[in-house]
Backbone as CSV, one residue per row, in Angstrom:
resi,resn,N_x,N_y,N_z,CA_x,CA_y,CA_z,C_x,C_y,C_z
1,UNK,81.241,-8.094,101.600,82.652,-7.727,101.481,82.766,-6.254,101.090
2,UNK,83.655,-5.823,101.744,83.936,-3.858,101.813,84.390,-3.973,99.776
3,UNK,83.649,-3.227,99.536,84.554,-2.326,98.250,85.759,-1.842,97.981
4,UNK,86.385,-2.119,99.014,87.938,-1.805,98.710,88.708,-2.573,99.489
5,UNK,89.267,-3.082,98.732,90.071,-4.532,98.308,91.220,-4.656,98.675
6,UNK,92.142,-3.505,98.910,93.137,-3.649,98.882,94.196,-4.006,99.798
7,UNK,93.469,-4.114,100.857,94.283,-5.015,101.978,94.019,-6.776,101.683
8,UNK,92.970,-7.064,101.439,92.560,-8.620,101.397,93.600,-9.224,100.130
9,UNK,93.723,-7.986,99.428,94.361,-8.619,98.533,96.159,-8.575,98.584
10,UNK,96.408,-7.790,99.702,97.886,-7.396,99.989,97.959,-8.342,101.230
11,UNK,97.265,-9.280,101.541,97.021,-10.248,102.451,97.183,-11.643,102.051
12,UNK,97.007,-11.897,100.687,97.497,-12.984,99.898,98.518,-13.698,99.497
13,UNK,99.169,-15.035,99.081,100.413,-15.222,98.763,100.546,-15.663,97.473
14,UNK,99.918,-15.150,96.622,100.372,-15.447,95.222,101.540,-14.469,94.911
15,UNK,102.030,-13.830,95.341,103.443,-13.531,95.051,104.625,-14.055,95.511
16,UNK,104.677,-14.536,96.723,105.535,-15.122,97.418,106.325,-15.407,96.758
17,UNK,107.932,-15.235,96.953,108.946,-16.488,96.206,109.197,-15.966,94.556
18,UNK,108.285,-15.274,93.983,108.720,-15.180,92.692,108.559,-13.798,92.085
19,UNK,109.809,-14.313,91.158,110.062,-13.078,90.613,109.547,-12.322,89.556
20,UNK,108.418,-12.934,88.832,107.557,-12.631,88.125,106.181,-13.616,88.186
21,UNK,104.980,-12.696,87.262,103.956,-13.520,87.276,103.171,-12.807,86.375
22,UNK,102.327,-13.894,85.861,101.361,-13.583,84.011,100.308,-12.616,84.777
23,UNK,99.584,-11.739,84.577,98.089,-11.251,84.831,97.282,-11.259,83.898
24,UNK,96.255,-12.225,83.914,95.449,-11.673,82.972,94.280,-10.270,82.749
25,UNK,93.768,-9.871,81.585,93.215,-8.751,81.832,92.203,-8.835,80.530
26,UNK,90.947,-8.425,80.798,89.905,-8.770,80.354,88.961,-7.638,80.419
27,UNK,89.276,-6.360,80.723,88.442,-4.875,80.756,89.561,-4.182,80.026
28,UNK,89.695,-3.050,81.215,90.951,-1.561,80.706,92.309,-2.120,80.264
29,UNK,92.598,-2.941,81.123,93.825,-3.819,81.058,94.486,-4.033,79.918
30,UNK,93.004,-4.594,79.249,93.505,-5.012,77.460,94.353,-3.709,76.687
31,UNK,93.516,-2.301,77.348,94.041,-1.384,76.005,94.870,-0.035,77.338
32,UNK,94.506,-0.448,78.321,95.803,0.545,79.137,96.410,0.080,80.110
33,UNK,97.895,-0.115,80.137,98.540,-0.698,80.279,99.317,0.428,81.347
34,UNK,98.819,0.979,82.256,99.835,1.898,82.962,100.906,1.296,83.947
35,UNK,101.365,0.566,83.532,102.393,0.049,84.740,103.406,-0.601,83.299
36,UNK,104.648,-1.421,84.298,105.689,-1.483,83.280,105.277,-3.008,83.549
37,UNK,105.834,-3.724,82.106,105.578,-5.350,82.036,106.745,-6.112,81.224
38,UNK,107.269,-6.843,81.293,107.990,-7.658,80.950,108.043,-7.985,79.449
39,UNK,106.695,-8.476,79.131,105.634,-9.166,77.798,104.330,-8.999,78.168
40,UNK,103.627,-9.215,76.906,102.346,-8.849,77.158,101.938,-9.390,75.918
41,UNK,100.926,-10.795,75.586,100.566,-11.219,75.313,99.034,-11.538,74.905
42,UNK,98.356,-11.543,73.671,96.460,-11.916,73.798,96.563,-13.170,74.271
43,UNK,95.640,-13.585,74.974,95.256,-14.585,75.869,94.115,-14.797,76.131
44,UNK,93.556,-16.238,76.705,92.027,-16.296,77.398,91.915,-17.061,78.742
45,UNK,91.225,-17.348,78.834,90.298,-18.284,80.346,89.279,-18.625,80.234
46,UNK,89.042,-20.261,80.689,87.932,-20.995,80.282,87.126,-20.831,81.466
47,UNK,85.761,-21.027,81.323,85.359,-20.952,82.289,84.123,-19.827,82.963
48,UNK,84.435,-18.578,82.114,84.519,-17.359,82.632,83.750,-16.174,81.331
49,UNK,83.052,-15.676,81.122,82.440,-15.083,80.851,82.590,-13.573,81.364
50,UNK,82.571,-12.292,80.219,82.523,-10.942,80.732,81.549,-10.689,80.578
51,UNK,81.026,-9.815,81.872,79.610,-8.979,82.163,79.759,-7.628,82.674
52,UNK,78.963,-6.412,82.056,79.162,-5.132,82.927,77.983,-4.828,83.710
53,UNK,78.557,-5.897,85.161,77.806,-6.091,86.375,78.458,-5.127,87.535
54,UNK,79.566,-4.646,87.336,80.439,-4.026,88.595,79.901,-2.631,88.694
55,UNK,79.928,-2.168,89.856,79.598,-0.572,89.506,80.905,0.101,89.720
56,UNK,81.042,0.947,89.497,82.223,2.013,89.331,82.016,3.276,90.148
57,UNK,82.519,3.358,91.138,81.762,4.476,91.980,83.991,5.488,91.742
58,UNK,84.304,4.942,91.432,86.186,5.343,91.897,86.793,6.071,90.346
59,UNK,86.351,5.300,89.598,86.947,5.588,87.847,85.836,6.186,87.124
60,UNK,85.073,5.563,87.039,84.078,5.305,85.797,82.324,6.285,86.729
61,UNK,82.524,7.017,87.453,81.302,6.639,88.268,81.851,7.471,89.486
62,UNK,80.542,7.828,90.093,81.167,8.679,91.680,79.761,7.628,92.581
63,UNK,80.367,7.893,93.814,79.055,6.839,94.920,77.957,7.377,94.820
64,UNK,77.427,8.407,93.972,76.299,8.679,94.081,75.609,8.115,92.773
65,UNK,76.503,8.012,92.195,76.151,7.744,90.289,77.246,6.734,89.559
66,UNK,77.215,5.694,90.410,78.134,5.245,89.553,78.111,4.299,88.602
67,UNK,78.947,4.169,87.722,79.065,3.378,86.324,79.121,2.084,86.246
68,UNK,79.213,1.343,85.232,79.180,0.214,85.165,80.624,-0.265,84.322
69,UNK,81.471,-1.309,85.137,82.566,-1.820,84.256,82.734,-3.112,84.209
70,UNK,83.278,-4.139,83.685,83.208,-5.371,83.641,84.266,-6.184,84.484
71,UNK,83.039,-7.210,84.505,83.774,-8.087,85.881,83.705,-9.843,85.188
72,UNK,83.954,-10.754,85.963,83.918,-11.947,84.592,82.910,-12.984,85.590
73,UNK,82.304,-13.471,84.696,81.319,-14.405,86.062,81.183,-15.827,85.238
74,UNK,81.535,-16.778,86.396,81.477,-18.028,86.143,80.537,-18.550,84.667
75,UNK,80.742,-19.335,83.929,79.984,-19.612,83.512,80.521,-21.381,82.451
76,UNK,80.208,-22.282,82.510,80.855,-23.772,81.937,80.825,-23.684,80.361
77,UNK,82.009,-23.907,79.665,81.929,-23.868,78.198,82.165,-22.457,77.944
78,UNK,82.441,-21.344,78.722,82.756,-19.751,78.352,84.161,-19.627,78.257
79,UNK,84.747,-18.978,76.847,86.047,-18.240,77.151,85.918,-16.809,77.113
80,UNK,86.670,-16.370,77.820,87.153,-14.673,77.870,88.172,-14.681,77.444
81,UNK,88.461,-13.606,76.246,90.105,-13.359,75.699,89.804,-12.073,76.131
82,UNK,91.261,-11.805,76.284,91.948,-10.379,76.687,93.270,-10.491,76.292
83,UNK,94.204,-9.691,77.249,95.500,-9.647,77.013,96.225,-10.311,78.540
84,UNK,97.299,-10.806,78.480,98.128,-11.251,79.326,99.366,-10.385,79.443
85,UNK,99.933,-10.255,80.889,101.193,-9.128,81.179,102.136,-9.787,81.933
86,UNK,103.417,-10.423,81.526,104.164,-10.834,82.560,104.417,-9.809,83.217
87,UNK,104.432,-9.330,84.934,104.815,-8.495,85.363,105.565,-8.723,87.018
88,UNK,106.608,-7.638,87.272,107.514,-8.349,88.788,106.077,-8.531,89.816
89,UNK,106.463,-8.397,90.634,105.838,-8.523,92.126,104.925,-7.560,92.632
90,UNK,106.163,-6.385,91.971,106.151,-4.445,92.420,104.877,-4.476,92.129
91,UNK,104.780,-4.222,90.933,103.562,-3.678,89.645,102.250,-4.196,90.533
92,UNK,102.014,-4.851,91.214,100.924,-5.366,92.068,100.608,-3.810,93.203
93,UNK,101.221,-3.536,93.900,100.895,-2.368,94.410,100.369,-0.993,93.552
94,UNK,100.672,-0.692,92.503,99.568,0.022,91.824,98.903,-0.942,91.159
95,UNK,98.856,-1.758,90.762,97.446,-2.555,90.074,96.236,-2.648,91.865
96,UNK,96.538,-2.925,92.690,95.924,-3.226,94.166,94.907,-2.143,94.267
97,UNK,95.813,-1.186,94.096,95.095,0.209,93.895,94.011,0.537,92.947
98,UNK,95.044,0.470,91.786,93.694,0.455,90.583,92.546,-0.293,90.418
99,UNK,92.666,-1.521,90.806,91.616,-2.557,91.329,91.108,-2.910,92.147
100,UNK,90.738,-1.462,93.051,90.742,-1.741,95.142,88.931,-1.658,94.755
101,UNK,88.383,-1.217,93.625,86.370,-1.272,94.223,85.712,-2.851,93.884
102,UNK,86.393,-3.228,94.288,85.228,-4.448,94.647,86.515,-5.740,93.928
103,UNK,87.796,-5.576,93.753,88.058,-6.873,92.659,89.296,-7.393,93.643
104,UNK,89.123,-9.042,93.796,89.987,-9.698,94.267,91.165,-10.377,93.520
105,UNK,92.449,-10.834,93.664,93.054,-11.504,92.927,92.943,-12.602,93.041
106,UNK,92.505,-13.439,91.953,92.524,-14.676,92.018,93.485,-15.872,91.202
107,UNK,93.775,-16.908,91.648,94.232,-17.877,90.677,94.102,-18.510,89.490
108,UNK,94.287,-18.550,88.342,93.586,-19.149,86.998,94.483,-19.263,86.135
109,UNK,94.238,-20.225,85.079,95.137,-20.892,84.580,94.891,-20.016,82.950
110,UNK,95.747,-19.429,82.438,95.384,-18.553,81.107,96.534,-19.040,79.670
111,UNK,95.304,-19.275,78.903,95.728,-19.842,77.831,96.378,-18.757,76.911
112,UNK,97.220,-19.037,76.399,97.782,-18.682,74.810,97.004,-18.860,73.647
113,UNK,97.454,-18.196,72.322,96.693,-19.167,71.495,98.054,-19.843,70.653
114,UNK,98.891,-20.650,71.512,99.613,-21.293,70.503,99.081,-22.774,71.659
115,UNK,98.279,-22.387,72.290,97.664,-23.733,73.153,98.744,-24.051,74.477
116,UNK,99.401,-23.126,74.874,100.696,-23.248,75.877,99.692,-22.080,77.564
117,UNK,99.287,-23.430,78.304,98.548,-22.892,79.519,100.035,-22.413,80.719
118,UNK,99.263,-21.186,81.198,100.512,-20.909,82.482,99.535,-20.290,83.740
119,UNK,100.048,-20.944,84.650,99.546,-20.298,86.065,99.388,-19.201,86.096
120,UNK,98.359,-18.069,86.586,98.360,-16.674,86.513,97.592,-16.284,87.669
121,UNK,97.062,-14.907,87.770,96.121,-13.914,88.534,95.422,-13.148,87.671
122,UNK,94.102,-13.415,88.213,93.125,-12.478,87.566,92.533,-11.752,88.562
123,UNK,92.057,-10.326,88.554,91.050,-9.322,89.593,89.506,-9.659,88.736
124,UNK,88.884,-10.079,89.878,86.970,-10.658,89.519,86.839,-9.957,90.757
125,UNK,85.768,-9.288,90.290,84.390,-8.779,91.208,83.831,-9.720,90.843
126,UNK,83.312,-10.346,92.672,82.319,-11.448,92.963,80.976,-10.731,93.031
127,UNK,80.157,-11.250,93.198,78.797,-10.620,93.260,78.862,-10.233,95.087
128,UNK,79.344,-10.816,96.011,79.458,-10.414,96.950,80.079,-9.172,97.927
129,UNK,80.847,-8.404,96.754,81.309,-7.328,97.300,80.332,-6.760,96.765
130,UNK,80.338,-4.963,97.857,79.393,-3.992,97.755,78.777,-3.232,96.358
131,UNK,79.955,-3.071,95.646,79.782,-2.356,94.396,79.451,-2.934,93.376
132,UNK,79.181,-4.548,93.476,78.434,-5.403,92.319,77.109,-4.612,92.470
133,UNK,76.374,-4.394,90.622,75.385,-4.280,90.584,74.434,-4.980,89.818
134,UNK,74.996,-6.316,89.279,74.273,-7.093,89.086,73.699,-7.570,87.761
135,UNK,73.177,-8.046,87.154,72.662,-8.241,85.805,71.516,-7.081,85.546
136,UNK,71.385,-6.879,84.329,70.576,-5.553,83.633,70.856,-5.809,82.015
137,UNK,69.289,-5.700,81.773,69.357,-5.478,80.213,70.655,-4.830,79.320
138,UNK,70.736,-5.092,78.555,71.971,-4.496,78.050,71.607,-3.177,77.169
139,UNK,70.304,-3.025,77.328,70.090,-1.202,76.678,69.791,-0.742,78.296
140,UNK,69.469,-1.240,79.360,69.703,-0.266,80.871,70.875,-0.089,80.947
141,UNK,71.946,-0.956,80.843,72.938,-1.255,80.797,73.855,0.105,80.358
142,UNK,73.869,0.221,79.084,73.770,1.318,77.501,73.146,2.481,78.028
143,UNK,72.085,2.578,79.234,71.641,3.965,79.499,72.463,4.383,80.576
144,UNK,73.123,3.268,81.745,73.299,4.032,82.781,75.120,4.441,82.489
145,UNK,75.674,3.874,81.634,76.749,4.015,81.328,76.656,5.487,80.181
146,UNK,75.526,5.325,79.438,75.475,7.175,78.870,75.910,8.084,79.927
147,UNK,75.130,7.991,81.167,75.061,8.996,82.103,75.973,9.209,83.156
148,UNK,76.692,8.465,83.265,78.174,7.999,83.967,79.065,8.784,83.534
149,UNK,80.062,9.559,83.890,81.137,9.537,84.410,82.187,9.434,85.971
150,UNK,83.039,9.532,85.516,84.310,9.951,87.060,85.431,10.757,86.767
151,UNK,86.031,10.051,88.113,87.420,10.464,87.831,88.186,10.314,86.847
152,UNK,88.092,9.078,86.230,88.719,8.517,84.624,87.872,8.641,83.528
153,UNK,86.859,9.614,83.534,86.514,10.150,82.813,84.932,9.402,82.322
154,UNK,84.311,9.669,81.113,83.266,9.743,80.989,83.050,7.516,80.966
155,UNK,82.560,7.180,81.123,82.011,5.517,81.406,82.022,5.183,79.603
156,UNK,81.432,5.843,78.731,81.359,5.473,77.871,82.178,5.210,76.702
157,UNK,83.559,5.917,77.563,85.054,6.096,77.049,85.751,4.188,76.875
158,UNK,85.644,3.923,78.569,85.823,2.504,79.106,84.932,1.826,78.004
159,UNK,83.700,1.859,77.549,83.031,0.970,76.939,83.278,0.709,75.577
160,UNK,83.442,2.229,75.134,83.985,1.929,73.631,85.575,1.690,73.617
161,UNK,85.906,1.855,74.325,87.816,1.724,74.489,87.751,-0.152,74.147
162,UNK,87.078,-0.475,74.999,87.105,-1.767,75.218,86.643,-2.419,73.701
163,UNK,85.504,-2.538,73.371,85.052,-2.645,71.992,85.973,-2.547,71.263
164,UNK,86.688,-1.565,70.773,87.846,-1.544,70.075,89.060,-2.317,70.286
165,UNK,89.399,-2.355,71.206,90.330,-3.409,71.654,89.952,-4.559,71.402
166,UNK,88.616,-5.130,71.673,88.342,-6.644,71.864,88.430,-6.743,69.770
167,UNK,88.288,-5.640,69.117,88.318,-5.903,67.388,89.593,-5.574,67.106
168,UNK,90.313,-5.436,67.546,91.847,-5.293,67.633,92.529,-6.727,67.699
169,UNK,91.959,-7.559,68.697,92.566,-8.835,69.126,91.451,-9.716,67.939
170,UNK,90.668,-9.315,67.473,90.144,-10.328,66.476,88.992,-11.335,67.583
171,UNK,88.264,-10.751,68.251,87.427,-11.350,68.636,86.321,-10.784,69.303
172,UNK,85.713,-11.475,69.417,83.772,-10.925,69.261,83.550,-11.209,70.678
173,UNK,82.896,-10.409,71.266,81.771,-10.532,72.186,80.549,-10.088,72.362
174,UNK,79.467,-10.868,72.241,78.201,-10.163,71.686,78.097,-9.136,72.996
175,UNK,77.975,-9.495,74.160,77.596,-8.887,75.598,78.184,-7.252,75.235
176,UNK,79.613,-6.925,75.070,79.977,-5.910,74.839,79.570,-5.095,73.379
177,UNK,79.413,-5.838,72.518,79.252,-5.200,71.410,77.488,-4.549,71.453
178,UNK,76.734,-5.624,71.859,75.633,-5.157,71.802,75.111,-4.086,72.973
179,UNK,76.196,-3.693,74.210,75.938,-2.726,74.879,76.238,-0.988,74.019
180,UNK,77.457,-1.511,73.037,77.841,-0.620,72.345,76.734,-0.032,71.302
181,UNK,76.187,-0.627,70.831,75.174,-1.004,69.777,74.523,-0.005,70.073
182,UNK,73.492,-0.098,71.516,72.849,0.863,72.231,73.228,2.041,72.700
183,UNK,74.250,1.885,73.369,75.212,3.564,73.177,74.878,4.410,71.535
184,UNK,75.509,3.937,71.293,75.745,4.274,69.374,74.413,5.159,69.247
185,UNK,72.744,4.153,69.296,71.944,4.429,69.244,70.925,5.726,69.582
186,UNK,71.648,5.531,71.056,71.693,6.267,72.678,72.047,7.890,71.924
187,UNK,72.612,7.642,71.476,73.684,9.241,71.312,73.183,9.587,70.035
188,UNK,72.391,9.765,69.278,71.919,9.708,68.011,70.709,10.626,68.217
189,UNK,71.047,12.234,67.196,69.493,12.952,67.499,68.146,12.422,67.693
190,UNK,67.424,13.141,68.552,65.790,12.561,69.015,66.016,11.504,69.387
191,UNK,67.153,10.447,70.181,67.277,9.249,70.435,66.519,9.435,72.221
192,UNK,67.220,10.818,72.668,66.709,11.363,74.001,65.109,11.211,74.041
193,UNK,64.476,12.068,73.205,63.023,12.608,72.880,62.129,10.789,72.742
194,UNK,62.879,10.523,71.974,62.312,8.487,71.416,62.177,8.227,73.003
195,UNK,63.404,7.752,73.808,63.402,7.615,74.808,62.060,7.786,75.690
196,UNK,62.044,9.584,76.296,61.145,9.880,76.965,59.821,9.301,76.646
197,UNK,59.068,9.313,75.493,58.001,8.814,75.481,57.460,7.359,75.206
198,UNK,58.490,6.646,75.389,57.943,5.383,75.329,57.270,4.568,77.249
């Protein structure tokens, strides 16, 4: 599947007929919010697990070097919290955009935490589009995101942005925290020099 999404997904009918609809959001989403929304709510999804498997060749990353951002991958007994956005119809044409390297909209059912489930859309990079890059240690992980930037600026911005946000909403994810961990580390005099000679 092409890396850019944005017809397959302007090809879909989860908008049809209505005048609003929940999105969930589980990366940037949580802490930037560039479009206008109705409400906006913390929220999760069962099911689903975050990984920074996607590459970022558009934001985070150029096609020669690009970054790593998170995508959510199946997994039984997993929740992902993020934030939820009621938003019109419109707001889908720049989100299409913002989410055109590799992420589809999909259907999923996203919880509250007052336990009140509502029909929604989520954007997942499948492993089958181009710009998935797949599972990696989470200190390779921590290195290739040091060396990353783009257009939206340096990769490691997205990583700690996120971190903060996810301790904002009061909840833990080891996967992200412990990529952070290594950053932290990463960036720390003679951490370069340690590096090289092992």
């Amino acid at each position: 599947m092409s890396a850019n999404t944005i017809a397959a997904n302007r090809q879909t009918d989860h908008l049809t007929g209505k005048d609003s609809v929940w999105l969930f959001g589980y990366g940037s989403l949580i802490y930037k919010a560039d479009f206008p929304y109705i409400e906006r709510r913390p929220a999760s999804i069962a099911g689903w697990t975050r990984r920074f498997w996607q590459g970022s060749h558009d934001h985070r990353g150029t096609p020669e070097a690009p970054g790593r951002v998170v995508t959510i991958i199946a997994e039984a007994g997993a929740i992902c919290h993020g934030m939820a956005y009621l938003v019109t119809p419109q707001v889908f044409e720049h989100l299409d955009h913002r989410e055109k390297n590799g992420y589809l909209r999909l259907s999923s059912d996203i919880l509250f935490d007052d336990g009140r489930s509502v029909p929604g859309l989520v954007y997942i990079a499948s492993e089958d589009n181009t710009a998935f890059l797949g599972a990696a240690s989470e200190l390779d992980i921590a290195r290739q995101i040091a060396q990353s930037s783009g257009p939206s600026g340096p990769n490691s911005d997205y990583l700690n942005h996120l971190a903060a946000a996810l301790r904002e909403l009061g909840k833990s994810d080891p996967h992200v925290f412990a990529i952070e961990q290594h950053l932290a580390e990463l960036g720390k005099p003679g951490a370069q020099d340690a590096e090289g000679k092992r």
